[in-house]
MARZAZA-866854 format. One record per residue (C-alpha): residue number from 1; x, y, z. Coordinates in steps of 0.02 Angstrom, whole numbers, plus 50000, padded with zeros to 5 digits. Layout:
<sites>
resi=NUM x=X y=Y z=Z
...
</sites>
This chain:
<sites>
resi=1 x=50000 y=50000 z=50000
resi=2 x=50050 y=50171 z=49963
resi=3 x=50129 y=50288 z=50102
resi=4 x=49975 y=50399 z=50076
resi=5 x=49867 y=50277 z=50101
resi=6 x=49953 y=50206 z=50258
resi=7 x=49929 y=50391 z=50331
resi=8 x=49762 y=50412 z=50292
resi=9 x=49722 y=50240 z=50366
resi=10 x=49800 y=50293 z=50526
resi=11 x=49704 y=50460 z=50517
resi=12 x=49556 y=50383 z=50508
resi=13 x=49566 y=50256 z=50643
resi=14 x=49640 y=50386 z=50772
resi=15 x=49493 y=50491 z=50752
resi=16 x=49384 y=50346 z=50764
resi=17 x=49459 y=50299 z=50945
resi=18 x=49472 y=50470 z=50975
resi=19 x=49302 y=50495 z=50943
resi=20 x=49236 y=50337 z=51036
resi=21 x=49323 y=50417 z=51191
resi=22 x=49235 y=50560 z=51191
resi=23 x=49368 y=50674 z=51163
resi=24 x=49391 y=50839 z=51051
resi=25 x=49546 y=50880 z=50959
resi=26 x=49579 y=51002 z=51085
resi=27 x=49575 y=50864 z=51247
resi=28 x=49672 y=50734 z=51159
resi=29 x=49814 y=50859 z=51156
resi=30 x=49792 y=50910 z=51322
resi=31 x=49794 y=50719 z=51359
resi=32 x=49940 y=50670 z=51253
resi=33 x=50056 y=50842 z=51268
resi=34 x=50057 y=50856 z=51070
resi=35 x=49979 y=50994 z=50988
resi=36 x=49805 y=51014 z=50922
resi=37 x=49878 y=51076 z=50733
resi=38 x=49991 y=50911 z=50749
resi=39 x=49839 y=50798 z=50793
resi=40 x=49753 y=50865 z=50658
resi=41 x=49866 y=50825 z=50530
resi=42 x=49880 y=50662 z=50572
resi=43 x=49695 y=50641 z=50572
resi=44 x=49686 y=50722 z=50395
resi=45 x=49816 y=50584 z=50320
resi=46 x=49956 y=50728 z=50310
resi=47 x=50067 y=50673 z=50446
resi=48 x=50121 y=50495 z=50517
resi=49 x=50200 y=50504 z=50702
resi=50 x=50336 y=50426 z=50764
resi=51 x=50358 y=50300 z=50847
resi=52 x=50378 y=50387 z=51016
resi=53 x=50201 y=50496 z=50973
resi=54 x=50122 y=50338 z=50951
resi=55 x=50159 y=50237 z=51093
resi=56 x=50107 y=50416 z=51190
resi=57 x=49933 y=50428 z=51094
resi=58 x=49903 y=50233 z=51121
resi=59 x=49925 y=50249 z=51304
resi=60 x=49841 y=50392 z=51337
resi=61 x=49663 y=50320 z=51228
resi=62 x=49698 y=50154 z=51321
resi=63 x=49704 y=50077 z=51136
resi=64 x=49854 y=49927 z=51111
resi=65 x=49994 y=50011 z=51004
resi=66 x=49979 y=49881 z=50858
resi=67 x=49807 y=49874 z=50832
resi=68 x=49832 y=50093 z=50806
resi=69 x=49971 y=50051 z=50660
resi=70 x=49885 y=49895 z=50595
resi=71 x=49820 y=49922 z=50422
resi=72 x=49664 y=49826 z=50473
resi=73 x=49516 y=49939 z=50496
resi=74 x=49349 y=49880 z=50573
resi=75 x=49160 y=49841 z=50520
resi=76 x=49145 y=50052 z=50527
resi=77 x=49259 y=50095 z=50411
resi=78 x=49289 y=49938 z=50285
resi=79 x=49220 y=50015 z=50143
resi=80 x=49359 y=50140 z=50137
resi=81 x=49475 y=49984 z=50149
resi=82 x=49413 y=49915 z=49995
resi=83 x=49397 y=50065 z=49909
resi=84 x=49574 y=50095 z=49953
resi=85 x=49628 y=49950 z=49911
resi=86 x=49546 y=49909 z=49749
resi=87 x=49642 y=50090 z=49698
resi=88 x=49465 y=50148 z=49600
resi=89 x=49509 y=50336 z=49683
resi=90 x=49680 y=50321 z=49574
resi=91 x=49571 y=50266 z=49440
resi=92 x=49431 y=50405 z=49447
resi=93 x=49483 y=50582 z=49361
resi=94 x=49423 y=50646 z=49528
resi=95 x=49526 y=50831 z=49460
resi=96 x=49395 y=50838 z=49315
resi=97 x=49237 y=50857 z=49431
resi=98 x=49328 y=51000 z=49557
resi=99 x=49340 y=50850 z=49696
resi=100 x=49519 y=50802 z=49817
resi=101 x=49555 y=50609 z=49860
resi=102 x=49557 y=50666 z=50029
resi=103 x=49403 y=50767 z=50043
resi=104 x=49318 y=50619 z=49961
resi=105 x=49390 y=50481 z=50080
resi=106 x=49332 y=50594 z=50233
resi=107 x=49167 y=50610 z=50177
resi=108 x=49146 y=50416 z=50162
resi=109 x=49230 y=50399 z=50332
resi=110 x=49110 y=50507 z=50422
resi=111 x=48972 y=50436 z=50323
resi=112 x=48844 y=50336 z=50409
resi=113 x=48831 y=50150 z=50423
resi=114 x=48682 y=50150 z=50302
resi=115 x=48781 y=50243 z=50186
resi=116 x=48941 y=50151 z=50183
resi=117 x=48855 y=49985 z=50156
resi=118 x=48777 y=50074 z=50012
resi=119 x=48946 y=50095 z=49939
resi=120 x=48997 y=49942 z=49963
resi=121 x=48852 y=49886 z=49862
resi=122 x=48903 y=49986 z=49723
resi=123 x=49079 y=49914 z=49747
resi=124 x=49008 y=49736 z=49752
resi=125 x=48875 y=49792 z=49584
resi=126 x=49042 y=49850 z=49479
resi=127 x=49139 y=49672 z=49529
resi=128 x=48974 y=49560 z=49479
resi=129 x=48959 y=49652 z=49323
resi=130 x=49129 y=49660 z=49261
resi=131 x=49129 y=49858 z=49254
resi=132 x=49305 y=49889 z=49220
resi=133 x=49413 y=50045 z=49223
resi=134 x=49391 y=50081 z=49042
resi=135 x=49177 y=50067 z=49076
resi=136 x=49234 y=50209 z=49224
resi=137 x=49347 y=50299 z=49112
resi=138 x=49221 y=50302 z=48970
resi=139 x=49074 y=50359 z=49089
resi=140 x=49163 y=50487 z=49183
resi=141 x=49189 y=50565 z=49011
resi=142 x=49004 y=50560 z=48948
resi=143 x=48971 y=50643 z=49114
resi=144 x=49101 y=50754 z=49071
resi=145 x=49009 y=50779 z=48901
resi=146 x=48840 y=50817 z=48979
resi=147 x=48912 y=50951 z=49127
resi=148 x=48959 y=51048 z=48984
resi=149 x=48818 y=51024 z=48851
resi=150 x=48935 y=50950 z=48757
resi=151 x=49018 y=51104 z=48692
resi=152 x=49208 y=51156 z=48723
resi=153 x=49235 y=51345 z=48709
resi=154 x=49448 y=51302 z=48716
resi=155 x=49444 y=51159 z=48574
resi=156 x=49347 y=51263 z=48484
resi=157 x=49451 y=51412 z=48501
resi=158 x=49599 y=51317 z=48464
resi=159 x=49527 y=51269 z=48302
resi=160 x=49507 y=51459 z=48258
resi=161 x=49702 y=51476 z=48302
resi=162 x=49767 y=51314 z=48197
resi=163 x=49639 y=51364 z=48046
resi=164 x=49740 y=51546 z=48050
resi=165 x=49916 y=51477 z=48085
resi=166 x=49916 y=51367 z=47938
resi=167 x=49824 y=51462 z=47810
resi=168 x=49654 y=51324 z=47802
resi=169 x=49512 y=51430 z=47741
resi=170 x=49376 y=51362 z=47849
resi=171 x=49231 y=51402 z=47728
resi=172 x=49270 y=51296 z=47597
resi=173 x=49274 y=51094 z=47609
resi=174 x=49425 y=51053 z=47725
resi=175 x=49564 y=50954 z=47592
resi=176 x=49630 y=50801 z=47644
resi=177 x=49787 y=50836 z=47554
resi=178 x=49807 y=50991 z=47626
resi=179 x=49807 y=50919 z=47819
resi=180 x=49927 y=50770 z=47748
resi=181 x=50044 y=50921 z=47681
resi=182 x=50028 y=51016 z=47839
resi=183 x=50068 y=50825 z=47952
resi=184 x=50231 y=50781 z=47864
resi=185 x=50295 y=50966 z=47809
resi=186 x=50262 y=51059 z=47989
resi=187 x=50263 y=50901 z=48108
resi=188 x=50391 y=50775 z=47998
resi=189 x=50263 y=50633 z=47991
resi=190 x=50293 y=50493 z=47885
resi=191 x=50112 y=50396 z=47791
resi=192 x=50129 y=50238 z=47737
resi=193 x=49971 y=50140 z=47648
resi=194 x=50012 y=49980 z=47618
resi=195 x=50099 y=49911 z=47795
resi=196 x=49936 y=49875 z=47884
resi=197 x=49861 y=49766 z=47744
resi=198 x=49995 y=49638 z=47783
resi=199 x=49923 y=49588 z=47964
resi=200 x=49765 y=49505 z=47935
resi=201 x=49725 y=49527 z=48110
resi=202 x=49732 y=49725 z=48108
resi=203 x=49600 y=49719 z=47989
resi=204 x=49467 y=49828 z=48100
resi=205 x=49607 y=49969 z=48134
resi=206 x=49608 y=50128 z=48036
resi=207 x=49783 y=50163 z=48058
resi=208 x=49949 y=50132 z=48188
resi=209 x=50041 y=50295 z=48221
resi=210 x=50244 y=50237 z=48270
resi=211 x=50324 y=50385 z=48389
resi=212 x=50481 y=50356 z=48352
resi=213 x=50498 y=50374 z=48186
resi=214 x=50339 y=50489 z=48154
resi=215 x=50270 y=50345 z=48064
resi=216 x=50086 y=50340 z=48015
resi=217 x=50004 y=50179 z=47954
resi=218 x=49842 y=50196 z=47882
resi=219 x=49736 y=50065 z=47799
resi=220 x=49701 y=50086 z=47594
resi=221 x=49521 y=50036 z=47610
resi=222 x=49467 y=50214 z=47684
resi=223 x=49369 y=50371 z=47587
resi=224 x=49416 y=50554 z=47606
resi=225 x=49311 y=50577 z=47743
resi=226 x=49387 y=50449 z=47860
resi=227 x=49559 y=50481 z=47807
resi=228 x=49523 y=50679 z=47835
resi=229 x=49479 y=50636 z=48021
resi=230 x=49627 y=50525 z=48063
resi=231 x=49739 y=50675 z=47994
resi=232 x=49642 y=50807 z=48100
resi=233 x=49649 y=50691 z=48248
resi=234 x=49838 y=50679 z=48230
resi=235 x=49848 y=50868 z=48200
resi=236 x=49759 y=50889 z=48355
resi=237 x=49889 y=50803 z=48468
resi=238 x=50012 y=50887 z=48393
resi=239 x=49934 y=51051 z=48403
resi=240 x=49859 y=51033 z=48578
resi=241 x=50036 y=50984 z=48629
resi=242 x=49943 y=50822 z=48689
resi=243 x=50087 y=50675 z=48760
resi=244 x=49970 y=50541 z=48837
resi=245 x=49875 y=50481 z=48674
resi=246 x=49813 y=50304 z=48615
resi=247 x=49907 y=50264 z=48469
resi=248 x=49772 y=50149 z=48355
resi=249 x=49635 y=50191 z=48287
resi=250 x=49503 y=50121 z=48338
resi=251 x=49565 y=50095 z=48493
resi=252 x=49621 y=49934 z=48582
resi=253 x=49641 y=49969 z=48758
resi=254 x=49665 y=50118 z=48867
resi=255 x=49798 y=50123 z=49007
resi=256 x=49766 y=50280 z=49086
resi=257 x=49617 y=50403 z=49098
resi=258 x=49719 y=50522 z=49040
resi=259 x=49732 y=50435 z=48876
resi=260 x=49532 y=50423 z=48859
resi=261 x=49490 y=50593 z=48882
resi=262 x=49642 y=50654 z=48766
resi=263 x=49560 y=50550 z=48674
resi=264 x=49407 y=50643 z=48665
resi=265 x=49468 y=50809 z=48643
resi=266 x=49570 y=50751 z=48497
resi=267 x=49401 y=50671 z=48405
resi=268 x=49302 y=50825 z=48448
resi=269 x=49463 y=50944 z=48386
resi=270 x=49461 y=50847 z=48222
resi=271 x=49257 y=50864 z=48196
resi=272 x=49289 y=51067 z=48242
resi=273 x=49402 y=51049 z=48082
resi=274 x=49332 y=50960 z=47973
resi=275 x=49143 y=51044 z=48006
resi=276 x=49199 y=51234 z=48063
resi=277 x=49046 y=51299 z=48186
resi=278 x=48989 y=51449 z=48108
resi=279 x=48954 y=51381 z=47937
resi=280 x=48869 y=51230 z=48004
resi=281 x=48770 y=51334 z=48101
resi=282 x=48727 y=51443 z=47958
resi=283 x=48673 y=51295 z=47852
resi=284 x=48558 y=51205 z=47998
resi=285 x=48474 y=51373 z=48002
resi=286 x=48442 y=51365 z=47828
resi=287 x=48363 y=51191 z=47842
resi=288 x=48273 y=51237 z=48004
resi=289 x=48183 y=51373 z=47907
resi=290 x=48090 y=51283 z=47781
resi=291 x=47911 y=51213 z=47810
resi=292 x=47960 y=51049 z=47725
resi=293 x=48116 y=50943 z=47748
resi=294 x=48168 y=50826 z=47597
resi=295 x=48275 y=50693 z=47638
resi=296 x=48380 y=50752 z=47500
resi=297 x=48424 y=50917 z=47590
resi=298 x=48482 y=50826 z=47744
resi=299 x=48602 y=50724 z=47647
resi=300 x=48658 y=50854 z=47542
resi=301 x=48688 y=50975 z=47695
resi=302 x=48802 y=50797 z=47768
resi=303 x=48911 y=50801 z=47597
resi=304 x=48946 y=50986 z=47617
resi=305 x=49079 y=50932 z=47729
resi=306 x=49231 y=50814 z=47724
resi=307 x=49152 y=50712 z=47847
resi=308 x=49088 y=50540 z=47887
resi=309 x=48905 y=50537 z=47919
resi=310 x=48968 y=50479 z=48130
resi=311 x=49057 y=50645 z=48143
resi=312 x=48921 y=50757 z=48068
resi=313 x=48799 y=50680 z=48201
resi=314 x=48934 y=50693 z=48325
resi=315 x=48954 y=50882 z=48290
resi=316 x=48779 y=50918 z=48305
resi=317 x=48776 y=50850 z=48479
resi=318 x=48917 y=51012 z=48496
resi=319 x=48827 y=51142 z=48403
resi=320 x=48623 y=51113 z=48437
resi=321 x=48653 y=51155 z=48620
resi=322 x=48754 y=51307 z=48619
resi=323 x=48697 y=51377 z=48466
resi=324 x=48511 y=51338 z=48468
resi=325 x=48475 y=51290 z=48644
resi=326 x=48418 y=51135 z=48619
resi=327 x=48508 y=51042 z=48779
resi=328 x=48387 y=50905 z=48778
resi=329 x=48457 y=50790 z=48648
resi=330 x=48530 y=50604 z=48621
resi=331 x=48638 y=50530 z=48518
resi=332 x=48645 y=50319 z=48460
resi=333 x=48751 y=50228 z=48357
resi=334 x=48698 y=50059 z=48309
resi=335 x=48799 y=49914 z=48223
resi=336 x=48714 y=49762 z=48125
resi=337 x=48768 y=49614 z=48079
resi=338 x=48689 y=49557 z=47921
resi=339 x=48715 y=49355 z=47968
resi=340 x=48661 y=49361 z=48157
resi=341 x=48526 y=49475 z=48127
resi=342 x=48607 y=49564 z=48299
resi=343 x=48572 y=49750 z=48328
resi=344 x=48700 y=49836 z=48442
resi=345 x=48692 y=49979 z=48524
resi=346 x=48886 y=50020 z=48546
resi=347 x=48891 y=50225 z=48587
resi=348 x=48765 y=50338 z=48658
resi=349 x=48740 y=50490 z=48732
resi=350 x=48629 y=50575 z=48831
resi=351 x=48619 y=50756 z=48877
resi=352 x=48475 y=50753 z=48992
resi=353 x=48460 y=50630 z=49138
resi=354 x=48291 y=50558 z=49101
resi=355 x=48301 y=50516 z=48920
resi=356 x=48266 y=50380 z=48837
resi=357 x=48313 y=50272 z=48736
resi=358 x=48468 y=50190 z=48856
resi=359 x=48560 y=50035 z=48819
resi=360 x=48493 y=49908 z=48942
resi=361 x=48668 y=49804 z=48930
resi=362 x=48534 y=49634 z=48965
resi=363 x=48526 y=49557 z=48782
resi=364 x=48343 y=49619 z=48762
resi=365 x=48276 y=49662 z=48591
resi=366 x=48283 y=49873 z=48553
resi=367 x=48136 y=49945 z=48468
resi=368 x=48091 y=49886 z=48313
resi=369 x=48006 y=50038 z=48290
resi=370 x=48154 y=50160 z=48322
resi=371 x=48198 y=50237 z=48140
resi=372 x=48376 y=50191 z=48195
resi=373 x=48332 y=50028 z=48152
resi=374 x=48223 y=50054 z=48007
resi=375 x=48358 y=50127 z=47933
resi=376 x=48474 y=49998 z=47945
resi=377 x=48345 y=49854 z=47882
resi=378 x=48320 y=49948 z=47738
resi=379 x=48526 y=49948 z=47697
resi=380 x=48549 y=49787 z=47723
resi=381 x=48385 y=49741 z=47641
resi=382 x=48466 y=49806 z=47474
resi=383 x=48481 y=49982 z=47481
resi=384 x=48641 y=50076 z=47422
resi=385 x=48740 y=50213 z=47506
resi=386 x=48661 y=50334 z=47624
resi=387 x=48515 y=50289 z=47714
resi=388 x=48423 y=50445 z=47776
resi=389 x=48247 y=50434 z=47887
resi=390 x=48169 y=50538 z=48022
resi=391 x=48021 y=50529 z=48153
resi=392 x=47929 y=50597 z=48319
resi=393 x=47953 y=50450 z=48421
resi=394 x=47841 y=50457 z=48559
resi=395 x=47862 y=50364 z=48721
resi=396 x=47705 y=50317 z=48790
resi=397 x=47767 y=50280 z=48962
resi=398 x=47844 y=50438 z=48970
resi=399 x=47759 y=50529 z=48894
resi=400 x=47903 y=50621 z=48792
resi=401 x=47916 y=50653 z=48612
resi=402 x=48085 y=50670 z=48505
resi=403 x=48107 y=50718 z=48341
resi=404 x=48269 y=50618 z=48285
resi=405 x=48368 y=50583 z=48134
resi=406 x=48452 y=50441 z=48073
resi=407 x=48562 y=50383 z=47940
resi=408 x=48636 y=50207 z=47899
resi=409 x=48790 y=50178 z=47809
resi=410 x=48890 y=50009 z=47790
resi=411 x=49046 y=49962 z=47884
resi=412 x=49205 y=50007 z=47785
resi=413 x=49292 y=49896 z=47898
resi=414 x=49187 y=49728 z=47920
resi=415 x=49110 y=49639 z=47772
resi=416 x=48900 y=49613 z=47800
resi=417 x=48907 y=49747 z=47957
resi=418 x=48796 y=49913 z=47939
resi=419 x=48788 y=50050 z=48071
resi=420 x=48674 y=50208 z=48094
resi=421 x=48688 y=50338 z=48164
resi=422 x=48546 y=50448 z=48261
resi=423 x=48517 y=50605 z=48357
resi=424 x=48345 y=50644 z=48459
resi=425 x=48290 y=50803 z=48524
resi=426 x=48143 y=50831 z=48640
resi=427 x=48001 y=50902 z=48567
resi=428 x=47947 y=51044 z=48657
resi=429 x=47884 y=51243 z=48619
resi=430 x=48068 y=51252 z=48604
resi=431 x=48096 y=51166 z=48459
resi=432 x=47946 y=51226 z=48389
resi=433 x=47996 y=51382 z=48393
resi=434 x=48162 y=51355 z=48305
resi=435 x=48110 y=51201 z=48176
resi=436 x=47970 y=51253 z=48075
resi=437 x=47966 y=51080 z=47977
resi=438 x=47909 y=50986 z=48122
resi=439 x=47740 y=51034 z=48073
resi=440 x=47747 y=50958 z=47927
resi=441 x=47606 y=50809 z=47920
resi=442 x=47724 y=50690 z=47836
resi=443 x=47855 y=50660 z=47980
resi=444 x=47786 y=50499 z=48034
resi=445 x=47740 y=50494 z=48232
resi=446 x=47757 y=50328 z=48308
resi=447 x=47726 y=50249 z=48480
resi=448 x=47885 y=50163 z=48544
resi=449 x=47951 y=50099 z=48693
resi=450 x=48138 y=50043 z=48718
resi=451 x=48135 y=49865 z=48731
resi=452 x=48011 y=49726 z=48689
resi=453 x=48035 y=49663 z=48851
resi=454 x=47990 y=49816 z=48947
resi=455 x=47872 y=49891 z=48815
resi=456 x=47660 y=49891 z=48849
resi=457 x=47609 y=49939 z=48686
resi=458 x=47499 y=49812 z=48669
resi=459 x=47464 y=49809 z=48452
resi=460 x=47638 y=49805 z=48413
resi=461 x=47668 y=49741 z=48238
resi=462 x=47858 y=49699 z=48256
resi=463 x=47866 y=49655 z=48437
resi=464 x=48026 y=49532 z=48441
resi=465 x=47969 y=49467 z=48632
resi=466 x=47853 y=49448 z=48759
resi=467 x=47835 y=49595 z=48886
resi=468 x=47924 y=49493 z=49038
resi=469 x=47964 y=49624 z=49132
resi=470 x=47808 y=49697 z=49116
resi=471 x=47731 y=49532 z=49131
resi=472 x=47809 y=49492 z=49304
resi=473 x=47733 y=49676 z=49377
resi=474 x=47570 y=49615 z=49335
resi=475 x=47586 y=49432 z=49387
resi=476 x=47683 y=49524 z=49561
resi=477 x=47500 y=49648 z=49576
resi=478 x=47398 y=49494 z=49545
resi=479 x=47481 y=49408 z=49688
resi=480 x=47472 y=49557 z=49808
resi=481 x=47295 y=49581 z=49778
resi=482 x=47252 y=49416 z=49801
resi=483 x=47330 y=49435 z=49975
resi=484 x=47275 y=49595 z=50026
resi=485 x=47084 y=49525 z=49980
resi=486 x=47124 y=49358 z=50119
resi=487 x=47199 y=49480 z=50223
resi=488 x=47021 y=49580 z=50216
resi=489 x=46932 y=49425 z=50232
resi=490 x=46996 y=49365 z=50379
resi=491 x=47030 y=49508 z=50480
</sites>
C-alpha cells in the first residue's frame, strides 16, 4: 500500500478511537502533550508520528499500540479499505469534477453505516458486472460531456488559432491533402498505405501511428472523409501539445484516463476541423427554416463537409446546444450484423438525465420501431449508400416526444456489418419555435418503447418478445391483491 494511504488509514482510525472516547481535538492534546495543529494532521492523512508519538497517543486512549498502526480497519470503516485497496480513487479523474482524494475519503469515513454499506454495494455491483476501468473511464467522460452540454469553448478556440496559423480557409470543404501536407511538412510525419494490409489481424484498425519514427500507418480501404479525420485527429495532438494519446485507431485498450479523455478532445478537435461551427450553424438554420424537409436536403447539407456521416451527428451533439438551445438531445450509434441479425447499440449519449432510449446492457431486443433501426433494415435489405429517415418518436410511458434523425451507412471495415447513426431532440415549444418543419404532416409519429421486454404497447406489429418484465409487475400485483383481499377477509 502506498505511504499515503498508510497515513490516511492511521488518520482515520485515530479519530475513530478518539472519537469513541469522547474526546475533542483540543483534549486529546491536552491528554497526550502534542499539539492540536499536529493531531490534526495526522487525522487528515498529512502526517504519520513517530514511533515515540504513538506509543504516547496509544496509552493515553487506552488503545494497544499495534492494533493503532495495523492496516486493518473495522466493520465502521471497511468500505474505505476496499475502496482503498481496489485503487478505484487512482482510477477516477476525481481533478475533472473539482473534487480532492482526501476530501472524498473523509466524507465516506464520516458517512453513516447506512451509507457506507451502500457503497459497498456499488463496489460489490461493479465486481458482479465486470465494470472495468475503461467502463469508468468512458462514463466519467460522457458525464464530462453532459456538465458541459457537450460544447468546448477552448477546442473550439483552438481550432480558430490552427485554421489561422496554417492558412486552412475554413469556409470551403477542409482538403485532405492539405492536412497530409501540413502532418509531414510542419510536424515531419511519415504515411505509409500499404503496411497494415499485411496483418490480417489488424483488419478493424484505421491506422497505427509509430512515435519514434513519426510513422503513420493507415489502411488503403478508407474514403476522404475517414482519412480527413485521422489527419485532423493527429493534428490535434500535435497542436494541443497532447503527450498521453492512444496510438490505434480504433482503439484497443486504454491504460490511463488520461489517455481516454485526450482521446476525446482530439476526436472533437478533428470534427471542429473538418465541420467549422459557424458555417454549420449557418446551414442548419437554413434547413430549420423551411416548412418541409426533403430527405435530399439533409444528405446534401452531410456532403457539404469532408466528413463521415458519425462525425456530422457527432458535431451536432456540439453545436444544437450552444447555438440553438436545444440541451435536451441524444445521440445512438447502432451496428448490425447482416448474418446474426444482431442490433447493437455500441455508443450513446445522453444530455439530459431522464432520456430515453438507454442501452439496457441485458441482451433484450431494442425497438423495432426506432427509425435507427428502420434505417438499417432497409441497407441491408438492398439499399445503396446513404440511408436517411426521420420521426417523432413518442414514448408512451413517458410521455416524451423526440424528433430524431438517422442515417445508415455500411461498415468500411467489416464485410456484411451496417451501422446508423441517430440524434433525438425533445420536442417541446422550444423546438417549435426554432424548427418550423416539424409541422409538417408527413414526419411519421410513432409509439415506441425501448425494449420489447419492457414495452406495453399492446398492438405492436414487430414486437421481437414477450413483455416479461412487464409481465412479472402484473403477475407480482395479481399476487398482492390476492393477498390483501384474504387479508380483508379474515381480519
Amino acid at each position: 500500500m502506498k505511504e499515503e494511504y498508510i497515513k490516511l488509514i492511521f488518520g482515520l482510525k485515530l479519530k475513530q478511537v478518539r472519537s469513541d472516547s469522547g474526546l475533542s481535538l483540543y483534549g486529546l492534546a491536552k491528554k497526550t502533550g502534542l499539539s492540536k495543529s499536529y493531531l490534526n494532521e495526522i487525522e487528515k492523512g498529512k502526517k504519520y508520528p513517530k514511533p515515540d508519538k504513538i506509543s504516547i497517543i496509544s496509552e493515553k486512549l487506552d488503545v494497544a499500540y499495534d492494533d493503532l498502526v495495523s492496516l486493518k480497519l473495522d466493520k465502521n470503516l471497511a468500505p474505505v479499505a476496499d475502496i482503498l485497496q481496489s485503487r478505484i480513487l487512482k482510477e477516477i479523474p476525481l481533478e475533472l469534477f473539482g473534487l480532492k482524494e482526501s476530501s472524498l475519503i473523509d466524507i465516506i469515513a464520516n458517512a453513516p453505516q447506512k451509507v457506507t454499506a451502500f457503497i459497498t454495494t456499488i463496489i460489490d455491483i461493479a465486481k458482479n458486472y465486470d465494470f472495468g476501468k475503461e467502463n469508468f473511464y468512458l462514463a466519467s467522460v460522457r458525464s464530462l460531456q453532459e456538465a458541459n452540454h457537450n460544447y468546448f469553448k477552448e477546442l473550439e478556440s483552438s481550432v480558430l488559432k490552427f485554421a489561422k496559423m496554417y492558412g486552412v480557409d475554413l469556409s470551403k470543404t477542409v482538403d485532405v491533402s492539405e492536412l497530409e501536407t501540413i502532418l509531414m511538412d510542419e510536424y515531419g510525419y511519415k504515411i505509409n498505405n500499404s503496411e497494415l494490409e499485411s496483418y490480417a489481424e489488424l483488419e478493424d484498425l484505421r491506422s497505427i501511428y509509430i512515435p519514434k519514427t513519426k510513422t503513420l500507418l493507415i489502411t488503403k480501404d478508407i474514403d476522404d472523409a475517414q482519412r480527413s479525420f485521422i489527419y485532423a485527429k493527429e493534428l490535434a495532438y500535435n497542436f494541443l501539445n497532447i503527450k498521453q494519446r492512444l496510438y490505434t485507431f480504433s482503439w484497443i485498450k486504454f491504460d490511463n484516463f488520461e489517455q481516454v479523455i485526450n482521446n476525446f478532445y482530439a476526436s472533437y478537435f478533428a470534427g471542429a476541423l473538418l465541420i467549422p461551427r459557424a458555417f454549420l450553424v449557418k446551414d442548419l438554420k437554413s434547413i430549420f427554416s423551411k416548412k418541409t424537409l426533403r430527405k435530399s436536403d439533409f444528405l446534401n447539407l452531410i456532403d457539404q463537409y469532408n466528413a463521415s456521416p458519425e462525425t456530422f451527428y457527432q458535431r451536432l451533439t456540439n453545436i444544437l446546444p450552444h447555438d440553438f438551445n436545444l440541451k435536451n438531445l441524444f445521440f445512438l450509434r447502432f451496428s448490425y450484423h447482416e448474418k446474426n441479425k444482431a442490433y447493437n447499440l455500441n455508443k450513446e449519449l445522453h444530455l439530459a438525465k431522464d432520456q430515453s432510449p438507454r442501452a439496457t446492457g441485458t441482451n433484450e431486443h431494442y425497438c423495432r420501431r426506432w427509425v435507427s433501426l428502420k434505417v438499417l433494415d432497409r441497407l441491408a435489405n438492398g439499399s445503396s449508400g446513404h440511408e436517411f429517415d426521420l420521426q417523432i418518436s413518442h414514448y408512451p410511458k413517458e410521455d416524451q416526444k423526440y424528433l430524431v434523425l438517422a442515417s445508415a451507412v455500411k461498415d468500411p471495415f467489416k464485410k456484411d456489418h451496417y451501422r446508423s447513426i441517430s440524434i433525438g431532440i425533445n420536442v417541446d415549444p422550444k423546438l417549435h419555435q426554432k424548427i418550423k418543419f416539424l409541422k409538417d404532416e408527413q414526419i411519421e409519429e410513432q409509439n415506441v418503447g425501448v425494449t420489447c421486454e419492457t414495452c406495453s404497447i399492446s398492438d405492436c406489429e414487430v414486437r421481437q418478445a414477450p413483455p416479461k418484465v412487464l409481465n412479472e409487475k402484473l403477475r407480482e400485483q395479481k399476487t398482492s391483491e390476492a393477498v390483501n383481499e384474504l387479508i380483508k377477509k379474515y381480519s
